[in-house]
C-alpha positions as a printed NumPy array, in Angstrom:
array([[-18.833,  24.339,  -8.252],
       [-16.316,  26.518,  -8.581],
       [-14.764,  27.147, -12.096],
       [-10.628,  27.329, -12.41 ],
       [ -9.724,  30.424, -14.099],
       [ -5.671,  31.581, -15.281],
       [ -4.95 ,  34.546, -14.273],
       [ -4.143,  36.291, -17.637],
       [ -0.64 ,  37.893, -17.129],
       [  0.423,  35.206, -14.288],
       [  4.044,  35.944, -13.145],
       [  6.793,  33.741, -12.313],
       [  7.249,  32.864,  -8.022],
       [  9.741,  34.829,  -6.741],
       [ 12.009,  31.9  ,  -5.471],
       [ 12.517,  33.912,  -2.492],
       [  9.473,  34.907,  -1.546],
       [  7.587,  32.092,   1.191],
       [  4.701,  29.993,  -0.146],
       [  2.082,  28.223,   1.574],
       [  0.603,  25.   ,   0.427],
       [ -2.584,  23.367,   2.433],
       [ -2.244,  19.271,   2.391],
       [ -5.608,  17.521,   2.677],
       [ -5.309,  14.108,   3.785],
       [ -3.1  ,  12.899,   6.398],
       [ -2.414,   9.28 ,   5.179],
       [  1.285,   8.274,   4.007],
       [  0.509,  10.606,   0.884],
       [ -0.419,  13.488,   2.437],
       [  2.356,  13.174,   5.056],
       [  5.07 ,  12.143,   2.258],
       [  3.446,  15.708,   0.258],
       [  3.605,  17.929,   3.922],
       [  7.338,  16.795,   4.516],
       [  9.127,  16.826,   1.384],
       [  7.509,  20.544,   0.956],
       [  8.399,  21.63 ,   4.245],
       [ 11.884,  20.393,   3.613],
       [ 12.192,  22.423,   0.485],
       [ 11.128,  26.163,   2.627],
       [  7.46 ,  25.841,   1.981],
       [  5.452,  26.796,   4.862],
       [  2.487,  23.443,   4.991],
       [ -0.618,  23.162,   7.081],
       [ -2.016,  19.735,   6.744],
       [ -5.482,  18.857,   7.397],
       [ -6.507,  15.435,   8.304],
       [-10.69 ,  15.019,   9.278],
       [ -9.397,  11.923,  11.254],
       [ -8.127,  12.491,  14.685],
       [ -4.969,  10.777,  13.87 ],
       [ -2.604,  10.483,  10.834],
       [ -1.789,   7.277,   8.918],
       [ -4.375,   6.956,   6.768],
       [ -5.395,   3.201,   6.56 ],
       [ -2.061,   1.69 ,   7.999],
       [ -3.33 ,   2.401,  11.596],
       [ -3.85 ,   1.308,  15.152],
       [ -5.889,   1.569,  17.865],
       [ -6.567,   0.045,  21.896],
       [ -8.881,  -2.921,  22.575],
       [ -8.169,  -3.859,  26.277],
       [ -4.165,  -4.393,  26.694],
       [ -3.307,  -5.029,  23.163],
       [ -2.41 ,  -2.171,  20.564],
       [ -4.04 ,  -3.25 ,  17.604],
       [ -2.667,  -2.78 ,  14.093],
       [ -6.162,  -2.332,  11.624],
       [ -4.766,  -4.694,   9.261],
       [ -1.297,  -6.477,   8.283],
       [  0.871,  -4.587,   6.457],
       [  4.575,  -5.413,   4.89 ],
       [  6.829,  -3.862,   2.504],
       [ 10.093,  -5.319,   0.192],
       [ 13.261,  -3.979,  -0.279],
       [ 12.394,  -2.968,  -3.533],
       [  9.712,  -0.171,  -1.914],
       [ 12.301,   2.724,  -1.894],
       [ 10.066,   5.271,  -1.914],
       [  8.349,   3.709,   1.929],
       [ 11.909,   3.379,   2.891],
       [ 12.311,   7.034,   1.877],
       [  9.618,   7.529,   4.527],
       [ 10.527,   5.257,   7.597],
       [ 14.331,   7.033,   7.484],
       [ 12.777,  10.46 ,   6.912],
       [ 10.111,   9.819,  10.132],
       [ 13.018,   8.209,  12.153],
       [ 11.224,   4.743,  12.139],
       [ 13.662,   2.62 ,  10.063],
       [ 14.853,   0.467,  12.551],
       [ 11.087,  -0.14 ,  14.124],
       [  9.896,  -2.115,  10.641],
       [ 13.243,  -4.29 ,   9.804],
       [ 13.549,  -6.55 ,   6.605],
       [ 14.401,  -9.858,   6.255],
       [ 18.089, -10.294,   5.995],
       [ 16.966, -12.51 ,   2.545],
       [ 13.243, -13.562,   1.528],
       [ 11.912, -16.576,   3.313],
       [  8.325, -17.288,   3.095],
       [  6.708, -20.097,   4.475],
       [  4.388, -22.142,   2.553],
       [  1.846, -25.067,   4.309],
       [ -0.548, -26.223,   1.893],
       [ -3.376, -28.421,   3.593],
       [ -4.079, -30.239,   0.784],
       [ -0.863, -32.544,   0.957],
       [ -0.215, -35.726,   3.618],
       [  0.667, -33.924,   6.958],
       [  4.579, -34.255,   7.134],
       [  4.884, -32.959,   2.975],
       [  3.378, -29.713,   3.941],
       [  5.426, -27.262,   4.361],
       [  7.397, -25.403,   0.988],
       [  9.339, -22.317,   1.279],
       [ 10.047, -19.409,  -1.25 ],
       [ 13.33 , -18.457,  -0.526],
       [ 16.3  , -16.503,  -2.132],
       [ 19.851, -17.536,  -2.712],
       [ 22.769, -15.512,  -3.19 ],
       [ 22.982, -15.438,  -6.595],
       [ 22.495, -13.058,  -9.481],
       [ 18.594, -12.798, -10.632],
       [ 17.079, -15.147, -11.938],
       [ 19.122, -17.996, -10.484],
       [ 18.465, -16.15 ,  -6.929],
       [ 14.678, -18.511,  -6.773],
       [ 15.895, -21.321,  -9.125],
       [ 16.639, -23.834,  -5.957],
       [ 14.024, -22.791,  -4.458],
       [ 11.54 , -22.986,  -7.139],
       [ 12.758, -26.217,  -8.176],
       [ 12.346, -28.007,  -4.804],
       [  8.925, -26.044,  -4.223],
       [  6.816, -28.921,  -2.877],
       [  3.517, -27.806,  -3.833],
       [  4.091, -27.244,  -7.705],
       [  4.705, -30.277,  -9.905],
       [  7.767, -31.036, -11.801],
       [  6.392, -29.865, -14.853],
       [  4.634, -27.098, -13.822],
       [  8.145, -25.877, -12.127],
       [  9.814, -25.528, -15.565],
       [  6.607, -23.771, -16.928],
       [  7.04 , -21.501, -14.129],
       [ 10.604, -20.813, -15.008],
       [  9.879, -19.848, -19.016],
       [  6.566, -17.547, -17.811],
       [  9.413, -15.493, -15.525],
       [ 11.449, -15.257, -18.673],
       [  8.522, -13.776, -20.72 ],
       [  7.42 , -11.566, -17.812],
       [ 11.275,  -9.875, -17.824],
       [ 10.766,  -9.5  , -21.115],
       [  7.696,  -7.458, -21.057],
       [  7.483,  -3.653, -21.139],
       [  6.399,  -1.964, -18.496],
       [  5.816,   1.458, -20.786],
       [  3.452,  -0.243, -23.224],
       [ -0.004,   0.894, -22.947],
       [ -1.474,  -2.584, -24.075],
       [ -0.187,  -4.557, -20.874],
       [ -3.601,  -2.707, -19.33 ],
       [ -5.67 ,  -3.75 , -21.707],
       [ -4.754,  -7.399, -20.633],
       [ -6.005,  -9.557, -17.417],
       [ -3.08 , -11.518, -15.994],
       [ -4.878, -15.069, -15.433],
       [ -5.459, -15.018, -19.367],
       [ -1.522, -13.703, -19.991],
       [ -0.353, -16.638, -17.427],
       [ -2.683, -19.441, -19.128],
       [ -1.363, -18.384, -22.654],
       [  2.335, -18.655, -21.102],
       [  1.089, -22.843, -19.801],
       [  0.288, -21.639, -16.269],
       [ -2.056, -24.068, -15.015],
       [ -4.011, -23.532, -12.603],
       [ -2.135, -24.51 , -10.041],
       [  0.538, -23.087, -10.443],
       [ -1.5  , -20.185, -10.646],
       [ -3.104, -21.034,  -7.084],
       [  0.227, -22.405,  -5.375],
       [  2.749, -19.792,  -7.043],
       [  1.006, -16.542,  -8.892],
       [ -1.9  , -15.747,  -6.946],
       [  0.133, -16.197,  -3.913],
       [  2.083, -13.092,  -4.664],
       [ -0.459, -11.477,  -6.254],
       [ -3.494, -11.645,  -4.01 ],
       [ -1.343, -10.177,  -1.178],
       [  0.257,  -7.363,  -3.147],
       [ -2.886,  -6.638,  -5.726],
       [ -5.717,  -7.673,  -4.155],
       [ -7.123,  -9.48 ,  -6.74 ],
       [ -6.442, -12.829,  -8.159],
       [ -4.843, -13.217, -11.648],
       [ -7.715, -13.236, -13.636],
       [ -8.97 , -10.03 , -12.407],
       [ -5.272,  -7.85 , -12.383],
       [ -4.511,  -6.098, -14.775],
       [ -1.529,  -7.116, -16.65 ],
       [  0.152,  -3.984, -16.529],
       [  0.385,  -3.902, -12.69 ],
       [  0.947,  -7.745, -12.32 ],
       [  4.034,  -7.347, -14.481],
       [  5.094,  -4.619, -12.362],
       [  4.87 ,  -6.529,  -9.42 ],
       [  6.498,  -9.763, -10.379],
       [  8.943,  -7.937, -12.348],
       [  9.7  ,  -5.177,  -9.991],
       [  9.404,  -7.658,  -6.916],
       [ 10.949, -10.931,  -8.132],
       [ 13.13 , -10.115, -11.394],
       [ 14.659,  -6.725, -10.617],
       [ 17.55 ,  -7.622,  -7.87 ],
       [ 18.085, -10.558,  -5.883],
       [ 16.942,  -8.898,  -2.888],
       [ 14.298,  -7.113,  -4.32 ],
       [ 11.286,  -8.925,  -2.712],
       [ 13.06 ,  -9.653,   0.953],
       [  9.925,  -8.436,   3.518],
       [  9.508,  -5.952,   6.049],
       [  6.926,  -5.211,   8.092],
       [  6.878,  -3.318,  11.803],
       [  7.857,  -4.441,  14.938],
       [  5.844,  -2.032,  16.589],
       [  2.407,  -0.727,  16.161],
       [  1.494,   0.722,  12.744],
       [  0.282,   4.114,  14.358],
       [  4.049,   4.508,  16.515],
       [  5.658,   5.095,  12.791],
       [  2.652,   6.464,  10.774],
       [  0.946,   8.522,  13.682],
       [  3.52 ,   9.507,  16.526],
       [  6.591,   9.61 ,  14.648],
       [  5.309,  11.127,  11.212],
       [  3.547,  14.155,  13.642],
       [  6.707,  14.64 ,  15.477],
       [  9.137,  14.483,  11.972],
       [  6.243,  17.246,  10.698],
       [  6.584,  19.354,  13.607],
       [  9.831,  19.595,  13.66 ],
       [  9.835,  20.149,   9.854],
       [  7.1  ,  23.327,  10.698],
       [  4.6  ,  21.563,   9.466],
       [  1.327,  22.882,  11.134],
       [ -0.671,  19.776,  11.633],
       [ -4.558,  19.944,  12.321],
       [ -6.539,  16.566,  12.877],
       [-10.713,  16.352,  13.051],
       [-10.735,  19.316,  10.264],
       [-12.275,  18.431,   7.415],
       [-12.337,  19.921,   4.101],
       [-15.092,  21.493,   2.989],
       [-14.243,  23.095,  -0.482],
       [-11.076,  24.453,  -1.966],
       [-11.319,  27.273,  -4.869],
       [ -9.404,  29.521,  -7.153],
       [ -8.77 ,  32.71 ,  -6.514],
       [ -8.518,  35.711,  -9.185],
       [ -4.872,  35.946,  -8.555],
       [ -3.979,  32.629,  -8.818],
       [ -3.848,  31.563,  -5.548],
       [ -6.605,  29.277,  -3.415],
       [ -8.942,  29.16 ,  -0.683],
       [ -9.466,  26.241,   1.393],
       [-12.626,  26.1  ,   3.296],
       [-12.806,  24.199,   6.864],
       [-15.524,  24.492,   9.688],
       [-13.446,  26.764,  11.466],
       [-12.72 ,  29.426,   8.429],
       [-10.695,  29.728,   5.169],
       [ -7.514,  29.739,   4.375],
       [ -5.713,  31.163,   1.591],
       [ -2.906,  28.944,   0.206],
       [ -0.507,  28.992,  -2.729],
       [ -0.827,  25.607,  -3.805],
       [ -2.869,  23.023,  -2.5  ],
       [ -2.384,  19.08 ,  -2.236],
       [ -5.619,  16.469,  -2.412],
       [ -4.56 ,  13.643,  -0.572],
       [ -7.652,  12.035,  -0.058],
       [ -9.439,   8.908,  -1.679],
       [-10.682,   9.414,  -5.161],
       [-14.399,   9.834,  -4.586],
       [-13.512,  12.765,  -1.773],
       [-11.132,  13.881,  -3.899],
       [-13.961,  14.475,  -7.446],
       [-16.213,  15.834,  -4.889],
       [-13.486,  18.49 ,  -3.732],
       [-11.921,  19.184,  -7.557],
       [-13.562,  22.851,  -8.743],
       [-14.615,  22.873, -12.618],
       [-11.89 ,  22.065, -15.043],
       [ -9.285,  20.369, -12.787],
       [ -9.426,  17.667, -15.014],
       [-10.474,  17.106, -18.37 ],
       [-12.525,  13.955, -17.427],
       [-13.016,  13.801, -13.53 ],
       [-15.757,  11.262, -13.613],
       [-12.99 ,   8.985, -14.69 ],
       [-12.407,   9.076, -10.895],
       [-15.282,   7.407, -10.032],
       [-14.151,   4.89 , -12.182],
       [-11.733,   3.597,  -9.902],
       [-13.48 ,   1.161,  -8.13 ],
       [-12.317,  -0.154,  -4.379],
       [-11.719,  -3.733,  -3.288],
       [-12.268,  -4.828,   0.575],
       [ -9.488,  -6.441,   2.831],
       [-10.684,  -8.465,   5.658],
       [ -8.642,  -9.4  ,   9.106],
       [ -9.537, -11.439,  11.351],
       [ -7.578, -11.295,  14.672],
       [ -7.164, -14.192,  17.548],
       [ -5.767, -14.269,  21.282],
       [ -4.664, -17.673,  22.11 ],
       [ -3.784, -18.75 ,  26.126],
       [ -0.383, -20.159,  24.517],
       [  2.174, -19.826,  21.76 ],
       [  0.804, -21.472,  18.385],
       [  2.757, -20.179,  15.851],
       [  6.1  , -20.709,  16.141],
       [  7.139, -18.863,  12.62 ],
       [  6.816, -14.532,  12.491],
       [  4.678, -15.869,   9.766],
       [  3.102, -18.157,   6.822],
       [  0.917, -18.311,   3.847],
       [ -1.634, -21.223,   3.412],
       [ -3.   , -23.193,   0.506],
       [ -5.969, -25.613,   0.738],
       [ -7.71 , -23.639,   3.012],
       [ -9.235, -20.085,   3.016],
       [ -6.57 , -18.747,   6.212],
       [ -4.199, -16.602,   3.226],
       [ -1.716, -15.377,   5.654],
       [ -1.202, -15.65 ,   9.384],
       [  1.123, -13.2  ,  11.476],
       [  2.431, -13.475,  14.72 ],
       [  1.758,  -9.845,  16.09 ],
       [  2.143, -10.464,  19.814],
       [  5.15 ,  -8.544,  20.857],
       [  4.159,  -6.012,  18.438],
       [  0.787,  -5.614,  20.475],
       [  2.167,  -5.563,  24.033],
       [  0.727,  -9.09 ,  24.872],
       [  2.591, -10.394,  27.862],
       [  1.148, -13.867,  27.749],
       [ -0.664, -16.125,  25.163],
       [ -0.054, -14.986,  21.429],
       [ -1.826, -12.771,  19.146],
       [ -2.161, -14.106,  15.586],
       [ -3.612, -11.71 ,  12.723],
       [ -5.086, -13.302,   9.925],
       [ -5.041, -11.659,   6.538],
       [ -7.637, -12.055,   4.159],
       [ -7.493, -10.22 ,   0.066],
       [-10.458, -10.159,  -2.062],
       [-12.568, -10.699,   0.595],
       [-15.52 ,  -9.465,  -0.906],
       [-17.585, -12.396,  -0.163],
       [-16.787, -11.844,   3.75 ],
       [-16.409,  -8.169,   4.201],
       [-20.087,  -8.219,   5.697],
       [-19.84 , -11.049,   7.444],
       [-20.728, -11.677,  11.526],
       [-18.559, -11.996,  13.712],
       [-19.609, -15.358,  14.486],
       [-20.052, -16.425,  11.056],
       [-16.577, -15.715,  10.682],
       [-15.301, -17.204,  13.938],
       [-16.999, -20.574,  13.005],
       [-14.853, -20.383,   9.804],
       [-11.522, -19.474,  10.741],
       [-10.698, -20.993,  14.25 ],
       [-11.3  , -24.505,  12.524],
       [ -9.145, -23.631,   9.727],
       [ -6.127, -21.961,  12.388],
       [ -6.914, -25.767,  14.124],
       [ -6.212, -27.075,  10.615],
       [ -3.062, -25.31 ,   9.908],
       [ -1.603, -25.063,  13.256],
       [ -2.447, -28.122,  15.427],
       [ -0.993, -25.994,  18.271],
       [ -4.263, -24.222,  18.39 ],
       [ -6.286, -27.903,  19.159],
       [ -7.039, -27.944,  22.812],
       [ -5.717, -24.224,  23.437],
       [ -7.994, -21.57 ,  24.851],
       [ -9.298, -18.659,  22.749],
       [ -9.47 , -15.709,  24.743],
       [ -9.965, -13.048,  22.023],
       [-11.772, -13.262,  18.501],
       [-12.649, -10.326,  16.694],
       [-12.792,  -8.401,  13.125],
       [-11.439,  -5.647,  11.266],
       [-12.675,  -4.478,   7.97 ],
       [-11.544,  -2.031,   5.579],
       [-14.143,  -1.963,   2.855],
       [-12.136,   0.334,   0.78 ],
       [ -8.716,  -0.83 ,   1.222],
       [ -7.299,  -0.601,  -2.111],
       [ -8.33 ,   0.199,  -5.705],
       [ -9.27 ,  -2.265,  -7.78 ],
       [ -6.359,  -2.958, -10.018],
       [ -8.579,  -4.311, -13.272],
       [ -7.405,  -4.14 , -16.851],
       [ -7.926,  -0.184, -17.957],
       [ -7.832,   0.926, -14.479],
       [ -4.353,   2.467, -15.984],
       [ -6.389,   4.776, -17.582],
       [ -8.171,   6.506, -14.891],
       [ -5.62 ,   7.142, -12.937],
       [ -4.629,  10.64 , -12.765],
       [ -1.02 ,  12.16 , -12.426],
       [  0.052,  14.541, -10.18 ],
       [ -0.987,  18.008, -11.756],
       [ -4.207,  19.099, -12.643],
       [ -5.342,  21.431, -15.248],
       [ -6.013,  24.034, -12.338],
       [ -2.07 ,  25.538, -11.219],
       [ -1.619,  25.282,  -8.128],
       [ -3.815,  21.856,  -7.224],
       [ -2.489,  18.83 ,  -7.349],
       [ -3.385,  15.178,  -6.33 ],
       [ -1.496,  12.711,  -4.145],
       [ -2.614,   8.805,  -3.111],
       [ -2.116,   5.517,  -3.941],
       [ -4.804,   5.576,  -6.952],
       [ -3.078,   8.363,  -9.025],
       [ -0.769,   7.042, -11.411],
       [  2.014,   5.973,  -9.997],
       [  2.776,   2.897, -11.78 ],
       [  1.973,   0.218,  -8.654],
       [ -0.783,  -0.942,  -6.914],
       [ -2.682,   0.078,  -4.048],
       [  0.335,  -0.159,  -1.219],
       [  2.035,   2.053,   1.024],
       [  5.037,   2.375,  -1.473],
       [  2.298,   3.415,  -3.979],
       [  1.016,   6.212,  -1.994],
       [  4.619,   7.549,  -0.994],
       [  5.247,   7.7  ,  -4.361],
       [  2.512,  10.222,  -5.108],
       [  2.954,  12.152,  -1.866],
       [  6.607,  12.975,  -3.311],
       [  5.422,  13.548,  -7.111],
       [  2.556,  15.89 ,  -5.929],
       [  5.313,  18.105,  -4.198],
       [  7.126,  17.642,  -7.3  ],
       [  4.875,  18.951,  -9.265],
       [  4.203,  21.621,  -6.665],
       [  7.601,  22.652,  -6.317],
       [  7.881,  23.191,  -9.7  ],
       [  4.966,  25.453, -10.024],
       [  5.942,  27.503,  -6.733],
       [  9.496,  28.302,  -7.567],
       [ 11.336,  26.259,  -5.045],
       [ 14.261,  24.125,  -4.994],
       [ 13.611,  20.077,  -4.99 ],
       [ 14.935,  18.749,  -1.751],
       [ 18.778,  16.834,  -2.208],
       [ 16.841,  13.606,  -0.763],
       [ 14.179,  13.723,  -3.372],
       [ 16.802,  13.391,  -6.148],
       [ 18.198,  10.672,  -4.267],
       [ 15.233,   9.265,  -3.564],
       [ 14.792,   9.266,  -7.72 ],
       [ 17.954,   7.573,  -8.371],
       [ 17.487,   4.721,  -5.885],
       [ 13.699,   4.131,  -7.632]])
């Protein structure tokens, strides 16, 4: 392993002069890092051992459909993945809600009482959810107004204070007379989709965030957004085309073998094909490549990245011979179906409907058959969508991402690195550094733009105008 050494009489970039960083990683991180350095003059190469960029918000071809590899939304409040869709040109191909409307069908109740809603109002925050809270079907009276004085407590918390990561949520919401319920019908709701975890296993620090970021920032803070269009037309085809027309030089299938200091201060990043030697370089990887790439000294504690365990996200995807859904989509209590989308336009389905069933903490079905899981789910979709009784199936099949997210458990804060390393010139980027949220695409924007940030810095160069704007809006 390489050892990182400081050049002993390092001068100051010439501003003028132009750099070269190497981006590893072609995921939303590494493409946020390649873009917002080419925009500032630096000449980027980014290097992506997948043939395609995205990361894990992509797609791919099975028969006539364009399959996304898992459901993926946003909220108003994600600036930073707004950032991103305007920069690629993709804005208008992953629309929001004009206000938040979520569907709620919980099995457990008569049929005809099933269905609640979480919706917004037009009014300042908090009173934005208080109708809709207080006619939420699914929660009882009593546990509506506990609901009401746990929001209170959670705008009260601070978001800065170490301690909040020392603390699991589920205990934090049970202290604040969350029963469990309220924890199933209201909390984990949320929280499964956007953590994936359930209360008891977040840590409090990135729950808060969530709820208070999501929920008690702005009244519109939480309205959803998700494409209209498969994943890999904005995070493949248009991010390639906005990077070569920023002069990015984009390779795919070229993998990272090592990257090391120089004497001088500068690196060398070692591929199959040869070396190159870079100014600056960006890790945008997942944390295990990532410790395996970091030379000696990056970091003062890199086993801390190992640390950071991963959490599995299953989907399970159906073709039906008719429409059965007649909502974009819904969540579901009293069953194990968390969220069903309709993704049939999205797909290029001509006829019949594509539903894509999204499944958190799936850690008990991540290994799964195929049939095992079909035998669960279609009677559940016949549960929750009588539509589906008597209609023919004519597609069933499975996507897993075994690593989807970190695992956002109480002192997970502290592994998390920032941006810079102890070696100049390196620098980390994805959506398990410390950017303050979970595991989501907002998340990993985030680092992509503080790794050139920090890089920026270091070389010399001018932040981009859109960064700072970008920075005011967050």
């Amino acid at each position: 392993m390489n050892r990182v050494t400081r050049p002993e009489a390092a001068q100051a970039p010439d501003p003028a002069a132009v750099r070269h960083a190497v981006v590893v990683g072609g995921g939303l991180a590494g493409t946020t890092a390649a873009l917002a350095l080419a925009d500032a003059g630096v000449r980027v190469t980014l290097l992506e051992g997948r043939p395609r960029l995205g990361g894990l918000a992509f797609s791919f071809r099975r028969g006539e459909l364009t399959v996304d590899n898992g459901q993926h939304v946003y909220l108003r409040c994600c600036t930073a993945y707004r950032w991103f869709l305007d920069r690629i040109g993709g804005a208008a191909l992953a629309p929001l809600q004009d206000r938040l409307d979520v569907p709620v069908v919980d099995l457990d109740r008569p049929a005809g009482r099933r269905l609640g809603r979480l919706r917004r109002d037009p009014l300042p925050v908090p009173l934005h959810l208080g109708r809709s809270l207080a006619a939420y079907p699914h929660l009882s009276l009593a546990d509506r107004a506990r609901v009401g004085r746990a929001a209170l407590a959670l705008q009260r918390l601070d978001l800065t204070d170490p301690a909040l990561d020392t603390q699991d949520f589920g205990s934090w919401l049970a202290s604040h007379g969350q029963s469990p319920r309220a924890v199933e019908a209201l909390w984990d709701l949320v929280g499964i989709a956007t953590l994936n975890a359930v209360a008891g296993d977040s840590s409090l620090a990135l729950a808060a965030m969530v709820f208070k970021t999501g929920l008690l920032s702005d009244p519109g803070a939480a309205d959803i957004g998700w494409a209209s269009v498969p994943l890999g037309d904005l995070h493949d085809r248009l991010a390639r085309r906005a990077l070569d027309t920023a002069g990015v030089r984009t390779e795919v299938r070229t993998r990272v073998g090592a990257v090391a200091p120089r004497d001088d201060g500068r690196w060398t990043v070692h591929t199959p094909e040869g070396t190159v030697e870079v100014d600056a370089v960006v890790l945008a990887v997942p944390q295990r490549e990532a410790h395996a790439l970091l030379p000696e000294g990056a970091l003062d504690a890199p086993e801390r990245l190992l640390g950071i365990d991963t959490a599995p996200i299953l989907n399970v995807h159906v073709v039906y011979d008719r429409t059965v859904l007649t909502r974009p989509f819904l969540a579901a209590l009293g069953t194990p179906v968390q969220w069903v989308f309709d993704r049939t336009a999205a797909s290029g389905l001509t006829s019949g409907q594509y539903l894509a069933v999204s499944q958190s903490v799936a850690q008990d079905e991540i290994d799964a058959p195929v049939s095992v899981l079909r035998e669960r789910y279609l009677p559940e979709l016949e549960r929750l969508l009588p539509r589906t009784r008597g209609a023919e199936v004519r597609d069933f099949f499975v996507t897993r991402e075994r690593h989807a997210t970190f695992v956002p458990a109480p002192g997970v804060g502290r592994l998390r690195p920032g941006a810079r390393t102890e070696a100049p010139g390196l620098y980390l980027a994805g959506a398990w550094t410390a950017t303050g949220w979970p595991a989501t695409m907002e998340g990993a924007v985030r680092s992509g733009i503080g790794a050139a940030d920090a890089a920026l810095h270091t070389l010399g160069r001018p932040r981009p105008a859109h960064l700072f704007a970008l920075e005011e809006a967050a």
